[in-house]
Z-matrix of the N, CA and C atoms (Angstrom, degrees):
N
C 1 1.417
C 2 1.528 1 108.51
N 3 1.360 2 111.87 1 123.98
C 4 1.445 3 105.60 2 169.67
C 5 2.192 4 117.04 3 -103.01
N 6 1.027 5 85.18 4 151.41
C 7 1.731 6 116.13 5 -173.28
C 8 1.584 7 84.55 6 -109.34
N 9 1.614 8 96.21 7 115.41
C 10 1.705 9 106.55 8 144.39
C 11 1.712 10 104.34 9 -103.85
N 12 1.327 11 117.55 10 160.21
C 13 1.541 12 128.67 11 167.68
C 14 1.425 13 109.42 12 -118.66
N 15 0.974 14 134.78 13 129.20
C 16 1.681 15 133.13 14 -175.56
C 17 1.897 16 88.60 15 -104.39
N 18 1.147 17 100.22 16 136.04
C 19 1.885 18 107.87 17 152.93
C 20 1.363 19 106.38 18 -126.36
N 21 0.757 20 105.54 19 163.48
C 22 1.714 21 147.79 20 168.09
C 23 1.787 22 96.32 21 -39.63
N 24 1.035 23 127.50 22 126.70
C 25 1.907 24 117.11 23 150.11
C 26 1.112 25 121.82 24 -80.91
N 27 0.886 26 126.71 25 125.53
C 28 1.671 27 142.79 26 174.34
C 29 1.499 28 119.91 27 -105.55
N 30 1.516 29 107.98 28 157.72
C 31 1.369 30 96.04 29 166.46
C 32 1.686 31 106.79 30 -131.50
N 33 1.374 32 111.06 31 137.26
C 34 1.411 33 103.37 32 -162.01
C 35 1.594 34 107.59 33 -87.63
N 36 1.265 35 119.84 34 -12.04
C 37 1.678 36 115.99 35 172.60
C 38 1.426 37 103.30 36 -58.73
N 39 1.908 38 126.87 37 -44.02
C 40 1.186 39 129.84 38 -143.72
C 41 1.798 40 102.64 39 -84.14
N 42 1.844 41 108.90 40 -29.15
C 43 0.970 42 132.39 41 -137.40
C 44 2.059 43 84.85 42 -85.82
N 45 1.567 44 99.05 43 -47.54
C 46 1.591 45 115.03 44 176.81
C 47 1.326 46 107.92 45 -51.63
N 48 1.098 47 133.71 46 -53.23
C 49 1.560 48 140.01 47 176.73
C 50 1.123 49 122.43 48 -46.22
N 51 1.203 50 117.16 49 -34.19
C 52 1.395 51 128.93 50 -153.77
C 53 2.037 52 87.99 51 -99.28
N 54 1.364 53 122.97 52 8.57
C 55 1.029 54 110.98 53 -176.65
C 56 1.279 55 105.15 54 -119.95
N 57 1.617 56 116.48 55 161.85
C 58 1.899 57 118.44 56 -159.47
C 59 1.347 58 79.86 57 -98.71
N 60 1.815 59 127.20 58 138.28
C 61 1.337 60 129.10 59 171.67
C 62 1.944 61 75.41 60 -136.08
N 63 1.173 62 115.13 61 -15.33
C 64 1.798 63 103.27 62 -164.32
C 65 2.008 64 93.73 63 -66.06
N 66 0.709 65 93.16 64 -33.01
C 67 1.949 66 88.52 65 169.84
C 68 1.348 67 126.63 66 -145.76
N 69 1.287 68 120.15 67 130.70
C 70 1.482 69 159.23 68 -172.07
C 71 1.496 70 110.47 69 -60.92
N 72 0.953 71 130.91 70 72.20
C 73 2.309 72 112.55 71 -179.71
C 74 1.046 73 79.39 72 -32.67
N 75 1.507 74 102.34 73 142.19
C 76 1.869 75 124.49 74 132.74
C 77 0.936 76 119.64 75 -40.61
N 78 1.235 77 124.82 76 -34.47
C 79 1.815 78 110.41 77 177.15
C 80 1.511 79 125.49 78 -63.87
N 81 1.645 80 100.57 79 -16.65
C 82 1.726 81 115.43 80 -169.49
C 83 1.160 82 108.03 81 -85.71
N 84 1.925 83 116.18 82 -24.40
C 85 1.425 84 115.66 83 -159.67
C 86 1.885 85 95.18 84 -57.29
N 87 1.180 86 131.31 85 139.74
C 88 1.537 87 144.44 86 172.50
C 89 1.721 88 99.42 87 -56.95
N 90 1.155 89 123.35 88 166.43
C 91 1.560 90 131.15 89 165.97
C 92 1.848 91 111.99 90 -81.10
N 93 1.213 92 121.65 91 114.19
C 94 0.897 93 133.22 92 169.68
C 95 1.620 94 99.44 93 110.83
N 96 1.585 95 128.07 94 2.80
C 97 1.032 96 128.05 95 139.72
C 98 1.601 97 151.41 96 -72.32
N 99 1.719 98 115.92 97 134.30
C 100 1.029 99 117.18 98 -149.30
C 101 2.358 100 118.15 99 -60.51
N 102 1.251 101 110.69 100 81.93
C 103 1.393 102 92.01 101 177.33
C 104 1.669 103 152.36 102 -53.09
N 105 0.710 104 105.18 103 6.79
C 106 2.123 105 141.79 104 -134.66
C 107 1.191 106 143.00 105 161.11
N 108 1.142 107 122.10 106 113.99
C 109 1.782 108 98.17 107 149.97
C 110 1.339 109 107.21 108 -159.71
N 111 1.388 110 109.69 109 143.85
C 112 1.069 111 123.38 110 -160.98
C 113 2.093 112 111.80 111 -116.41
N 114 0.943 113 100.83 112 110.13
C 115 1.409 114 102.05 113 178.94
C 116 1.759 115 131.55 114 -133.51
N 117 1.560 116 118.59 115 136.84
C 118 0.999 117 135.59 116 177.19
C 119 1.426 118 142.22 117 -104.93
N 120 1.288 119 123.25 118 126.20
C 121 1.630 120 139.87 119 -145.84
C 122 1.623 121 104.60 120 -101.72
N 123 0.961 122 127.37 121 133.07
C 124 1.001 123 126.65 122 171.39
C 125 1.775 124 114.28 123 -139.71
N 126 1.843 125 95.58 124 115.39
C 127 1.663 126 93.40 125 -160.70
C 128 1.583 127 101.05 126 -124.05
N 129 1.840 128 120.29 127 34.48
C 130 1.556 129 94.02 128 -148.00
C 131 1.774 130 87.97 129 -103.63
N 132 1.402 131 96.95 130 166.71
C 133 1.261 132 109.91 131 172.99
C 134 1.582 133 137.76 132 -76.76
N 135 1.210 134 146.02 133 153.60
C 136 1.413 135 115.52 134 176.09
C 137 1.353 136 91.01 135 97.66
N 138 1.713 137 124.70 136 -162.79
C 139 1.323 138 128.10 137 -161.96
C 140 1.301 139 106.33 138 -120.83
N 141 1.946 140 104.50 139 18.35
C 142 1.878 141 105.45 140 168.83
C 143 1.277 142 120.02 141 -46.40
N 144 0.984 143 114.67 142 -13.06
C 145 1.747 144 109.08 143 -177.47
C 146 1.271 145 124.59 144 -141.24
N 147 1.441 146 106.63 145 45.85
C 148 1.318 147 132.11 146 -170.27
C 149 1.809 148 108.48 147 -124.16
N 150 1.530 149 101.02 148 130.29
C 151 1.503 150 93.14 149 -179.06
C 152 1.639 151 103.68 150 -140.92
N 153 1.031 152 126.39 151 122.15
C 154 1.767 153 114.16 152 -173.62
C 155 1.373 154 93.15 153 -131.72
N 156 1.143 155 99.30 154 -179.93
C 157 1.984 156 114.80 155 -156.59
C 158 1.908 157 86.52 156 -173.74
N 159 1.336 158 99.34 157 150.93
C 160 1.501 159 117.78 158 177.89
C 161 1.411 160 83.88 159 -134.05
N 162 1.524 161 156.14 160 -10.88
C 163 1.207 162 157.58 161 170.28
C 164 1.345 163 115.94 162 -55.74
N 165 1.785 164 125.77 163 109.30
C 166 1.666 165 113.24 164 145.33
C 167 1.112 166 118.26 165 -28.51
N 168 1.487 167 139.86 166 -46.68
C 169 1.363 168 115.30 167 -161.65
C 170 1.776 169 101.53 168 -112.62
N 171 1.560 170 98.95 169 157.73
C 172 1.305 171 135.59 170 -142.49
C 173 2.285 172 100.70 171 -52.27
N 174 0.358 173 139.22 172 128.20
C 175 1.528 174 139.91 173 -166.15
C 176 1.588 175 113.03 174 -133.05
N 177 0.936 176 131.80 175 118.85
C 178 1.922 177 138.33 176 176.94
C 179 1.140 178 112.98 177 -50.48
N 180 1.529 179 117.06 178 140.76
C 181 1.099 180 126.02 179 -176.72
C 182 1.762 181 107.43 180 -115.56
N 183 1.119 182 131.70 181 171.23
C 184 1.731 183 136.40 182 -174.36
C 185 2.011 184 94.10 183 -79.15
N 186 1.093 185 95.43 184 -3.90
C 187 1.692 186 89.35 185 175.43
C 188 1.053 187 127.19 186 -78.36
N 189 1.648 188 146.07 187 105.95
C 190 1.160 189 113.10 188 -122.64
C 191 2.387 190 85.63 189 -167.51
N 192 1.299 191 119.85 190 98.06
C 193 1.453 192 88.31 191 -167.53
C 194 2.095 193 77.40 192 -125.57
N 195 1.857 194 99.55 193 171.30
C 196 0.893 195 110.11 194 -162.09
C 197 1.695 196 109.99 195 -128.84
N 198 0.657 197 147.55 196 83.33
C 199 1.680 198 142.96 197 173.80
C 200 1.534 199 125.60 198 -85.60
N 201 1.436 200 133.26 199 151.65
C 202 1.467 201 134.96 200 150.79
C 203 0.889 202 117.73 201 -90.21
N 204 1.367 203 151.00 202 99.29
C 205 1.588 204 132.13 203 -172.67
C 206 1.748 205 107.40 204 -62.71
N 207 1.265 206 122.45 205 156.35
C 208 1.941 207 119.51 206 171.53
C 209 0.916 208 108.71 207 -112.78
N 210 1.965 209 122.68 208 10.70
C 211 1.637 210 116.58 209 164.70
C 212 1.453 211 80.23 210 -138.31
N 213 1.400 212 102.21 211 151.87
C 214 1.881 213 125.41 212 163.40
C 215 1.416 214 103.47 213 -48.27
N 216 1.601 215 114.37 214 -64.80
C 217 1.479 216 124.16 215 -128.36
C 218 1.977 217 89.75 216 -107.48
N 219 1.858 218 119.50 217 19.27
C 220 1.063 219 96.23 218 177.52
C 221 2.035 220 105.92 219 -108.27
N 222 1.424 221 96.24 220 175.11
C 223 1.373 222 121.45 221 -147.25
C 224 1.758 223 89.06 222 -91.53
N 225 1.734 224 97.02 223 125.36
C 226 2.048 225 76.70 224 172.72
C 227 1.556 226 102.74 225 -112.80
N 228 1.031 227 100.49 226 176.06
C 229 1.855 228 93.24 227 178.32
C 230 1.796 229 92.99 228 -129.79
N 231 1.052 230 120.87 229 141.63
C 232 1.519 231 139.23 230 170.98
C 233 1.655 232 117.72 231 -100.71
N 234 0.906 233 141.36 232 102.65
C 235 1.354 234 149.18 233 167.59
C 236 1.505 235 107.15 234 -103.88
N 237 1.491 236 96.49 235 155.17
C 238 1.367 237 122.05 236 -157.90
C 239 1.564 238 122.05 237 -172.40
N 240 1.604 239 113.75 238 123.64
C 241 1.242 240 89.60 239 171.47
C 242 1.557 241 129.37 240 -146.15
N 243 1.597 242 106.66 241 42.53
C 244 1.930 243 120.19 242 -148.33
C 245 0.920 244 93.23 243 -69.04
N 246 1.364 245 111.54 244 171.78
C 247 1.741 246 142.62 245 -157.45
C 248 1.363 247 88.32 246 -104.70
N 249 1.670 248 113.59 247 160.72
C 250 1.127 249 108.68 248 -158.73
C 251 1.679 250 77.76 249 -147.12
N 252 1.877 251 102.84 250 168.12
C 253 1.512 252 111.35 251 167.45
C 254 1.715 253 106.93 252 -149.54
N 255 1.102 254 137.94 253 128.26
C 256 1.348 255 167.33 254 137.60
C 257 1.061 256 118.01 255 -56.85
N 258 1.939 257 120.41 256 81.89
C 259 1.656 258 99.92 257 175.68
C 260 1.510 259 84.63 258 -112.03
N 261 1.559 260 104.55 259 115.32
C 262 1.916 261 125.11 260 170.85
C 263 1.460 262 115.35 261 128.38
N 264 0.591 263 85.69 262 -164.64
C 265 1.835 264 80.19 263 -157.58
C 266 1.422 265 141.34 264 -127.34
N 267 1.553 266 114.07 265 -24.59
C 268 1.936 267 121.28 266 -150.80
C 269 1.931 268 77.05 267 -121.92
N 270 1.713 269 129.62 268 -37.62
C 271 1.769 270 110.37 269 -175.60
C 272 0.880 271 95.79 270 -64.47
N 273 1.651 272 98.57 271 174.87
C 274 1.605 273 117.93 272 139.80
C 275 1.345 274 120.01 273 -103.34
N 276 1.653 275 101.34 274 155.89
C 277 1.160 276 121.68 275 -174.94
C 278 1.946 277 104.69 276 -96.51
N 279 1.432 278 108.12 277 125.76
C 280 1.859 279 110.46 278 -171.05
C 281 1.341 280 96.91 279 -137.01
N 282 1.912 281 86.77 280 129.87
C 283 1.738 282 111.66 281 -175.89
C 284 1.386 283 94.10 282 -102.64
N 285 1.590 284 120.55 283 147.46
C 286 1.266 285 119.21 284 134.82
C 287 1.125 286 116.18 285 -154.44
N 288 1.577 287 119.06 286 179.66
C 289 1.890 288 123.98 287 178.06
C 290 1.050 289 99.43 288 -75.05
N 291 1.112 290 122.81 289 148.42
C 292 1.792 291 134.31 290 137.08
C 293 1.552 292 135.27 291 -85.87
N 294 0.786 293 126.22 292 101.23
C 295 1.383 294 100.33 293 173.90
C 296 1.637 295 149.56 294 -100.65
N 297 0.895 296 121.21 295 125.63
C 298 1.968 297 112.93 296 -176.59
C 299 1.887 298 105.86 297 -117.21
N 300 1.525 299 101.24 298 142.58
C 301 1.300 300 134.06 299 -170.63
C 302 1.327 301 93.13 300 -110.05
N 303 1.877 302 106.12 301 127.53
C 304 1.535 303 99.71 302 164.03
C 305 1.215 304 140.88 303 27.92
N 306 1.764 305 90.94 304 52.40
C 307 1.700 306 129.62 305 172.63
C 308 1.603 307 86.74 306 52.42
N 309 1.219 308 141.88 307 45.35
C 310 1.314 309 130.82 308 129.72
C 311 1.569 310 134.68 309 -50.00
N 312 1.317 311 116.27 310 177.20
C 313 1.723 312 95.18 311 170.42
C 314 1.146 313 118.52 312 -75.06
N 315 1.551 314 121.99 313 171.98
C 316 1.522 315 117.37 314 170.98
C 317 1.490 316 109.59 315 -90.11
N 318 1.489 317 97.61 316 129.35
C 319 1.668 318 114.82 317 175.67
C 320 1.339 319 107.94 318 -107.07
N 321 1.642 320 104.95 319 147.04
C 322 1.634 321 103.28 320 173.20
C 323 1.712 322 113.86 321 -69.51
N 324 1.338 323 113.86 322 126.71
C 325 1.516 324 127.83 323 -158.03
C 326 1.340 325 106.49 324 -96.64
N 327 1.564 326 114.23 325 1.73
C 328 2.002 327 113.56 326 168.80
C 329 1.887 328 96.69 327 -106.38
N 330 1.195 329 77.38 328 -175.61
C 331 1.948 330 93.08 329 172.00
C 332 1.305 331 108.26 330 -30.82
N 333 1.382 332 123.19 331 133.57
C 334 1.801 333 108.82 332 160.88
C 335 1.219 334 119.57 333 -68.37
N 336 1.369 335 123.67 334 -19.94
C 337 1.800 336 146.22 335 -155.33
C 338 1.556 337 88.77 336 -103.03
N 339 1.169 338 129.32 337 4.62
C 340 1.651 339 121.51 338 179.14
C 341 1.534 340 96.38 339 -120.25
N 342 1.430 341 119.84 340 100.72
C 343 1.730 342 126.67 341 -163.66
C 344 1.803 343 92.65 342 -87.79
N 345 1.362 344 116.07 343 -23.83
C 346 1.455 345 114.93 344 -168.75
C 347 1.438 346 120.55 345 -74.32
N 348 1.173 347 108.13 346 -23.38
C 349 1.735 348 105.84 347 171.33
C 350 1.518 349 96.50 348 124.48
N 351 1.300 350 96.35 349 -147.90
C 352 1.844 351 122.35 350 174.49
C 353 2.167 352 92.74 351 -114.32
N 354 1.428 353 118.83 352 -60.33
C 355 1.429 354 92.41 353 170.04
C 356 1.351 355 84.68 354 -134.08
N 357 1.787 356 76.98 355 152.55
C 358 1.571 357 112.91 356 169.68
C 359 2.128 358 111.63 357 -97.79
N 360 0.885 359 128.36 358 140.77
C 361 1.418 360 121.98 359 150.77
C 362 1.178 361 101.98 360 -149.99
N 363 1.642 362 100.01 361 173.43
C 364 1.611 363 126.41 362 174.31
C 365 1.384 364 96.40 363 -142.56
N 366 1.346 365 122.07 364 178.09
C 367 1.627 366 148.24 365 140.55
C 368 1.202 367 110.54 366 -158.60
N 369 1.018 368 105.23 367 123.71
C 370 1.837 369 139.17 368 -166.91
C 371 1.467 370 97.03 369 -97.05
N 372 1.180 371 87.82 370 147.06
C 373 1.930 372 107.62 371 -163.28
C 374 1.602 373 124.04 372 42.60
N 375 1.043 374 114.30 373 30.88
C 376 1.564 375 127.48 374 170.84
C 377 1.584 376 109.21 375 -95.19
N 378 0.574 377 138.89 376 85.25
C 379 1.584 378 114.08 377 149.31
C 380 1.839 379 153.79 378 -58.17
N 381 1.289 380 96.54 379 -2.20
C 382 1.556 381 122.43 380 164.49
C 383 1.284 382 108.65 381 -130.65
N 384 1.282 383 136.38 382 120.12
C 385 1.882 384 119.67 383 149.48
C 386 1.501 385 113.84 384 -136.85
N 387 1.066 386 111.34 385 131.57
C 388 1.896 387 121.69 386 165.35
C 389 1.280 388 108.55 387 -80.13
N 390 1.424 389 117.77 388 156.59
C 391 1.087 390 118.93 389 168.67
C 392 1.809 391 112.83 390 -179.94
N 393 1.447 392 122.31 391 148.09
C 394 1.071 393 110.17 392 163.51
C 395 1.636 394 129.49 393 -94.93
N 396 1.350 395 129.63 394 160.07
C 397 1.403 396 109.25 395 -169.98
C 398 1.599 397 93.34 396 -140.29
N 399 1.550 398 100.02 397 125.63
C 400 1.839 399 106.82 398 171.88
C 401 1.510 400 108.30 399 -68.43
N 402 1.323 401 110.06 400 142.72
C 403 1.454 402 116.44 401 153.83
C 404 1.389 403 116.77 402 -141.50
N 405 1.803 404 122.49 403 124.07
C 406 1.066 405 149.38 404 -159.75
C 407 1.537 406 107.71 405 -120.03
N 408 1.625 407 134.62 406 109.62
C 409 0.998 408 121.46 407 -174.37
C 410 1.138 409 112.19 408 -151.52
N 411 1.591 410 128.08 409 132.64
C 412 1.000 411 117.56 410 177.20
C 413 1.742 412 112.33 411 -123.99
N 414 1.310 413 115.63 412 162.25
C 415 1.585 414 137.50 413 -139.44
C 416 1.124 415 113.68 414 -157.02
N 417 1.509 416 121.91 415 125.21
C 418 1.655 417 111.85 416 164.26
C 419 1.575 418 95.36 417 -129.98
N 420 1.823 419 118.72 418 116.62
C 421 0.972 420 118.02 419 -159.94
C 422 1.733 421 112.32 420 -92.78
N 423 2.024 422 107.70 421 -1.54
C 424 1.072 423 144.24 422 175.61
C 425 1.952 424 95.59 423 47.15
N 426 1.297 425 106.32 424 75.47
C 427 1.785 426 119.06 425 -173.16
C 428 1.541 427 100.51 426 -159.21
N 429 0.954 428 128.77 427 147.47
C 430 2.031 429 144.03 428 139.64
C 431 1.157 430 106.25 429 -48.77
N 432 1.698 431 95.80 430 -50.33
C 433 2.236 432 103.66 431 -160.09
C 434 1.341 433 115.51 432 -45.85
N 435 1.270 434 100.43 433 177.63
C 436 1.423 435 112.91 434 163.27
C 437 1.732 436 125.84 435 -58.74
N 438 1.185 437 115.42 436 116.98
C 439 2.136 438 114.40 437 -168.15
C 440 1.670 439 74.86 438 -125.14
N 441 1.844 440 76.93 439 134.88
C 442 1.978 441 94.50 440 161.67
C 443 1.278 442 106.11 441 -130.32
N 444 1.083 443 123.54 442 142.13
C 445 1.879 444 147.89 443 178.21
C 446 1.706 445 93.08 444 -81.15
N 447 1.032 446 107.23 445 152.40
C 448 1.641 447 118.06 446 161.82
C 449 1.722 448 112.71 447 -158.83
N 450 1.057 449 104.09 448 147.97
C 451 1.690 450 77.46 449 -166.02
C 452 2.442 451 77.08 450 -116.61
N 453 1.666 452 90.00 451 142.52
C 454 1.475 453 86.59 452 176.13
C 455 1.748 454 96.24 453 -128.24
N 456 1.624 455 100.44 454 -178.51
C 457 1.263 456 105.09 455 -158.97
C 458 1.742 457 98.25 456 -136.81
N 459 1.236 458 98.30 457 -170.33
C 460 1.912 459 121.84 458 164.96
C 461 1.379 460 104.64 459 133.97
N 462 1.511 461 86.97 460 179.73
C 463 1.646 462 92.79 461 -155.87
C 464 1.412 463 95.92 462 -124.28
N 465 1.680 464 137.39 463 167.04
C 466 0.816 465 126.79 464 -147.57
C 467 1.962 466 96.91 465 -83.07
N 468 1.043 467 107.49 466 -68.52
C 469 1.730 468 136.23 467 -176.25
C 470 1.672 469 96.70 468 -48.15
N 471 1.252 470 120.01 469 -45.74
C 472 1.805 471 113.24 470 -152.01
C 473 1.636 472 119.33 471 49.37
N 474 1.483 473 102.07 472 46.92
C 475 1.383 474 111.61 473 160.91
C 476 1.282 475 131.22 474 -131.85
N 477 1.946 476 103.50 475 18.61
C 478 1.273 477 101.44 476 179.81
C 479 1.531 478 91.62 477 -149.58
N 480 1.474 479 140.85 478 178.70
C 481 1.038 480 135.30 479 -160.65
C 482 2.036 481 89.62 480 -126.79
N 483 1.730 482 81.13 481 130.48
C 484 1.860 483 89.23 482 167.65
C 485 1.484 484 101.06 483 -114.22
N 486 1.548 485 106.41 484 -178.40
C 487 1.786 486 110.51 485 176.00
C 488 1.313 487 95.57 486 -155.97
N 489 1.192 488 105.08 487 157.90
C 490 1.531 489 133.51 488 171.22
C 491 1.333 490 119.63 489 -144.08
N 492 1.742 491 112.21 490 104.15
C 493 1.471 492 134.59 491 177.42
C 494 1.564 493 79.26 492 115.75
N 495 1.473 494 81.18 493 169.58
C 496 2.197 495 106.56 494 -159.63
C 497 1.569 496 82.87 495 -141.69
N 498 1.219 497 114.32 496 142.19
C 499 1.494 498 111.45 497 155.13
C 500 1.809 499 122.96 498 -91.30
N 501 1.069 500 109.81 499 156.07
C 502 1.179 501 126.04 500 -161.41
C 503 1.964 502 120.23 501 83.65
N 504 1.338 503 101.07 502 -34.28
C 505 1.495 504 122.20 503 157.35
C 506 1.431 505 128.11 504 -1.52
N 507 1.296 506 132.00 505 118.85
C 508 1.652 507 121.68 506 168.12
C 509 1.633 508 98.54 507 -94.88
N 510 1.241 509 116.88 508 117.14
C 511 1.382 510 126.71 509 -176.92
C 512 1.402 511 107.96 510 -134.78
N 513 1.055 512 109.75 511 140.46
C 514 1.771 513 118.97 512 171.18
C 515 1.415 514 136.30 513 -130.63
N 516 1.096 515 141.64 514 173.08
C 517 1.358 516 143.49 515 174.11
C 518 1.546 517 111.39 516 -158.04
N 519 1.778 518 116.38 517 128.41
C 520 1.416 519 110.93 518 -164.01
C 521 1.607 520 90.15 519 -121.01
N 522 1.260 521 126.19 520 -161.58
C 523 1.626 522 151.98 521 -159.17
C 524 1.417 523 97.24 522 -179.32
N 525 1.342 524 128.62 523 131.62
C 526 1.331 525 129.86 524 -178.08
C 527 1.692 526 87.82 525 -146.83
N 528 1.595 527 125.83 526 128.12
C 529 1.351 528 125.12 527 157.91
C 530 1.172 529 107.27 528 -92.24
N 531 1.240 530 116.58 529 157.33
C 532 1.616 531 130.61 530 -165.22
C 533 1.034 532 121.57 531 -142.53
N 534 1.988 533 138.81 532 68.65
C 535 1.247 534 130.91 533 -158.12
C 536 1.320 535 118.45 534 -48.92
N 537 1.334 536 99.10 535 140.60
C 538 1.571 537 119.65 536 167.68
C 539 1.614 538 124.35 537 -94.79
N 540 1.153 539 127.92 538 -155.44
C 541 1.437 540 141.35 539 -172.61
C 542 1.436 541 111.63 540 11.29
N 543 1.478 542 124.44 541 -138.36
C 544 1.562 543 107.63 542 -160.42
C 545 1.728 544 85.65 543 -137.98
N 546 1.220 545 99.91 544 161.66
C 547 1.425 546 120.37 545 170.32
C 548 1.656 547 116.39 546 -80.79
N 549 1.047 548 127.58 547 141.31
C 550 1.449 549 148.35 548 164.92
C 551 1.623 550 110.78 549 -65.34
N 552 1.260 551 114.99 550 133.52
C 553 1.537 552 98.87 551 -178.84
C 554 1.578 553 114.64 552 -87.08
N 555 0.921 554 108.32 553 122.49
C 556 1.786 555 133.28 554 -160.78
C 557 1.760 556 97.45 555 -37.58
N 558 1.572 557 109.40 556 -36.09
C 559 1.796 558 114.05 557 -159.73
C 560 1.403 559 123.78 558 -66.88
């Protein structure tokens, strides 16, 4: 005995279209895939983006980025990379993140027992130097809320004046979320 089955005709170009690929649920992004990122430019002229301190202790800079994470438990990474100025010579000059949770205050976001920052430098017998300085950081602030980056500064001595941001400058600061743990199987 034969069985025919009739289907439907389709067309599979029309069938693809008709499907949302322009956005991803968060739940699909894979682990170690990028969820977000949020980043800020700073191009103004004049001394808008200029922040100096002659102070040892740690002082705010206009660097300043803002994210929501869409998982608790994922990993953000902070990049950074402003121009910097050194007028003196024998301190050091120390960068680091800050961080604040749901417009909390800003707390230092590395080791507390690490007084040096994320970077340390000097140059000895200079009395002027420019320079730009990377900062690469990663953070799990384990929240949804609102997390802000700040990048702060000072110098070791507080007897000479450092800066962070140049005016006229193309400078930036990003937030990238980065899923963690494992996915559930969808079926």
């Amino acid at each position: 005995m034969t069985v025919r089955a009739n289907k439907p005709a389709f067309n599979v170009r029309e069938k693809l279209k008709e499907l949302d690929y322009s956005h991803l649920p968060y739940e699909k992004v894979q682990p170690g895939g990028v969820v977000q990122m949020q980043s800020k430019y700073w191009q103004h002229s004049g001394a808008g983006n200029e922040s100096e301190t002659s102070s040892s202790s740690y002082q705010p800079t206009n660097f300043v980025i803002t994210i929501y994470p869409k998982f608790a438990d994922s990993l953000i990474r902070i990049t950074t990379n402003p121009n910097t100025k050194n007028n003196g010579g024998s301190n050091y000059h120390n960068l680091v993140i800050y961080r604040s949770i749901d417009d909390g205050p800003f707390e230092y976001s590395v080791d507390s027992s690490t007084s040096n920052g994320l970077v340390t430098y000097r140059f000895n017998g200079l009395s002027l130097y420019y320079d730009n300085v990377p900062l690469d950081f990663f953070d799990k602030p384990n929240t949804t809320g609102k997390v802000q980056y700040k990048v702060y500064h000072r110098n070791s001595g507080g007897n000479y004046t450092v800066r962070v941001g140049e005016n006229g400058a193309y400078e930036y600061m990003s937030a990238t979320e980065i899923r963690q743990g494992f996915l559930e199987d969808a079926e």
